[in-house]
N, C-alpha and C positions, 0 to 999 in steps of 0.2 A: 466633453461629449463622449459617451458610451457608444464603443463602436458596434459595429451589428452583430461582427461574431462573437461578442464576449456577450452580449445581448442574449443571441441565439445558445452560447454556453451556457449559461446560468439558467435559463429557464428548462434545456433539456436537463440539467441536473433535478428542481425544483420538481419537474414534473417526472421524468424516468425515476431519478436518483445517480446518473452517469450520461456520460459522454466522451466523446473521446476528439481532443483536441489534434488536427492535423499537422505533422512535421515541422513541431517545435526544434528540434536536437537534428545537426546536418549529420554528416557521417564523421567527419571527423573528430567533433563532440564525441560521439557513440563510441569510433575506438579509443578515444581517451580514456570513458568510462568502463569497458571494457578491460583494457590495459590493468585500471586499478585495481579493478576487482579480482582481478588474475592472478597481481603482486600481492594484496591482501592478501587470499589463500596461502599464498606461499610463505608465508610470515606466520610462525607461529606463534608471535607474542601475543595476538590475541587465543581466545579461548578456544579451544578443541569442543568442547562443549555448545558453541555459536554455530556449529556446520553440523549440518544433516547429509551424509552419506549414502548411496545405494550403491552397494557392492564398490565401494573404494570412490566412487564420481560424486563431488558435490551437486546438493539438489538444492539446497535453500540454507541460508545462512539471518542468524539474528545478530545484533548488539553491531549493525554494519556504520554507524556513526562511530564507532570505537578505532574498523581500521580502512574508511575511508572515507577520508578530511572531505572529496568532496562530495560528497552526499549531505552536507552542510548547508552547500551554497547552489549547487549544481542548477537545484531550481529558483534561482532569484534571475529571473528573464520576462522580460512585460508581459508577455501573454497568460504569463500562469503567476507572478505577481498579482496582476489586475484580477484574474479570478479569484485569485485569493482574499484580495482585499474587497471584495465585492460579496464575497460568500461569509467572511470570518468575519472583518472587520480591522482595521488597521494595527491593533496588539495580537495578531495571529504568530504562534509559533510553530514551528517541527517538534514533535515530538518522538518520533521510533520511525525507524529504516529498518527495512528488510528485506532479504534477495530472495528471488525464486528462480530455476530454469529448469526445464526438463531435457536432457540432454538423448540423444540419439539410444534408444533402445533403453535408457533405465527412465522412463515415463511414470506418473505416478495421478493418482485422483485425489482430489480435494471432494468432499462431501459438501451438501446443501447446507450454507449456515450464514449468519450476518457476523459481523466483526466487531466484538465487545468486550475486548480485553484492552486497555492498559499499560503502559508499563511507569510504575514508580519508585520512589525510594524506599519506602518503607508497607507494606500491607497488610500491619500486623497492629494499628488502628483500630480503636473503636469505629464507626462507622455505622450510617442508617443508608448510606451512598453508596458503595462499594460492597462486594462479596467475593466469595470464591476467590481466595489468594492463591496465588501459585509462583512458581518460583521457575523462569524460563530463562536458558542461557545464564544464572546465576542473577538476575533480575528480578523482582519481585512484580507481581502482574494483580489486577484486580479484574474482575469484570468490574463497567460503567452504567452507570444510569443509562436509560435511553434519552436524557435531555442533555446530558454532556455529551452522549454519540451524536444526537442532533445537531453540534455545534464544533461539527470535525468534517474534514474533508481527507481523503485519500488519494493520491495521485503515484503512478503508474506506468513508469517511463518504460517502452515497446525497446529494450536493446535487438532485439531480432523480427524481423517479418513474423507479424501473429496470423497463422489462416488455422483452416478446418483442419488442417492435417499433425498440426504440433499443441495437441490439447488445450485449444484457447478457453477463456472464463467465460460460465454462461451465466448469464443476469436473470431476474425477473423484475422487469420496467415498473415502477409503482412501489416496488417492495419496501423501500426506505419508510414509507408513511409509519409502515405498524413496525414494531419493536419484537414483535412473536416471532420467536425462530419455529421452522419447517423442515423435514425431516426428509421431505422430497418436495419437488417441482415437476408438472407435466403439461401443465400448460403455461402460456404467454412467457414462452423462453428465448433468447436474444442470444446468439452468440456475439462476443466483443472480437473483433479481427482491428487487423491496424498493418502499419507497415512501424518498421524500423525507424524510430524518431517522434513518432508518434506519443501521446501523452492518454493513459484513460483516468479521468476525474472519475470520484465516485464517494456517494457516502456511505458509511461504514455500516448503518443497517439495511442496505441494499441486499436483497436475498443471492448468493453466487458460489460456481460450483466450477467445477473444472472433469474434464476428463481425461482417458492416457492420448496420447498421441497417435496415430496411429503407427500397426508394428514396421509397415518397412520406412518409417519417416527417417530421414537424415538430418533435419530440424532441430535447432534448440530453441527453447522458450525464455531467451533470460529479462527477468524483470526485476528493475530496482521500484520499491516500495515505498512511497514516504508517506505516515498521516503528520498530518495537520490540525490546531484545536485554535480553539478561537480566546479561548481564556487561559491565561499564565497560572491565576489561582485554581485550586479545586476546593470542594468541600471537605469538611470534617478533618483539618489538618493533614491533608493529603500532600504529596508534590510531585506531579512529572518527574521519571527519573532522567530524563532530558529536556529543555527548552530552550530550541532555538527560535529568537525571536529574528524578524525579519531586518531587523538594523544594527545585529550583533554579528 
């Protein structure tokens, strides 16, 4: 039996393109996650090149399944299992992790745009599927189809109280349908707020934007990033440069 909120989740995804799942993650989850991603930084063995800096303060970090194992599994929990399995289909994997936070005064903006990149082994492919190679963190990136974006989920986990005041992400509800990026937004804008523990599902061609923080905030913004795809294969001899499937 399909319970009502996983009911009620799926269709605000279908029909917004998001939702935001309530206090999945207690606290003590949180400062675990926390902790690790702490220790990670502090560890050089991964790459220098994975961290994004403002004036010395980490802001956002790639290739985060490289130095934190649990960003693996963190999300294997029924509630976002179930959505998972209910949106993907039961061969759903992980594929890319990534950190954001805006930390107290080095605050930054995300421009209007849908989420259409990537990342694999190889991008250097022939290809009718795939374009625009790039090469990020030492990864090679493609942008995707919009019917391979149609068959991914992104999830979102709130490590800190998200309000108006520490640059939360704005949405436009609907946006997910068309594949056309937009250069701005001015109307039917949504800001995403949540608390700490919090989960925001969303699909990747979902139109979303972010702003700075405000200047006297004392606030961090940090968000662990994971997408999710519903198919192991890709086209044109393509491959996920990760996949974590849900039974490995």
């Amino acid at each position: 039996m399909i319970s009502p909120s996983l009911s009620s989740w799926v269709n605000a995804i279908e029909e917004d393109g998001f939702v935001v799942l309530p206090s999945i993650f207690d606290a003590n989850q949180l400062a675990q996650m926390r902790s690790e991603i702490t220790a990670g930084f502090a560890n050089n063995e991964h790459s220098a090149s994975a961290v994004k800096r403002r004036n010395g303060t980490m802001v956002a970090a790639r290739n985060v399944l490289e130095w934190m194992p649990s960003a693996s599994t963190v999300w294997n929990v029924p509630p976002i299992l179930e959505l998972l399995r209910r949106l993907l289909g039961s061969d759903f994997g992980l594929v890319r992790a990534l950190y954001f936070d805006k930390p107290p005064g080095q605050s930054w903006v995300l421009p209007w745009h849908k989420d259409s990149t990537i990342a694999v082994v190889d991008n250097e492919l022939a290809s009718d599927s795939f374009t625009h190679p790039t090469i990020k963190a030492g990864v090679p990136h493609v942008e995707a189809p919009p019917e391979l974006l149609e068959r991914m989920l992104t999830l979102r986990i709130f490590l800190d109280d998200v309000t108006e005041e520490n640059g939360p992400l704005r949405v436009q509800p609907g946006s997910h349908r068309s594949s056309e990026s937009v250069e701005s937004v001015t109307a039917n804008v949504q800001l995403v707020l949540g608390r700490a523990g919090d989960v925001l599902a969303m699909r990747p061609l979902l139109t979303h934007s972010s702003g700075h923080s405000k200047p006297d905030s004392k606030m961090n913004r940090r968000t662990l990033h994971l997408e999710f795809a519903a198919d192991r294969q890709l086209p044109d001899g393509y491959d996920w440069h990760r996949f974590v499937a849900v039974n490995e």
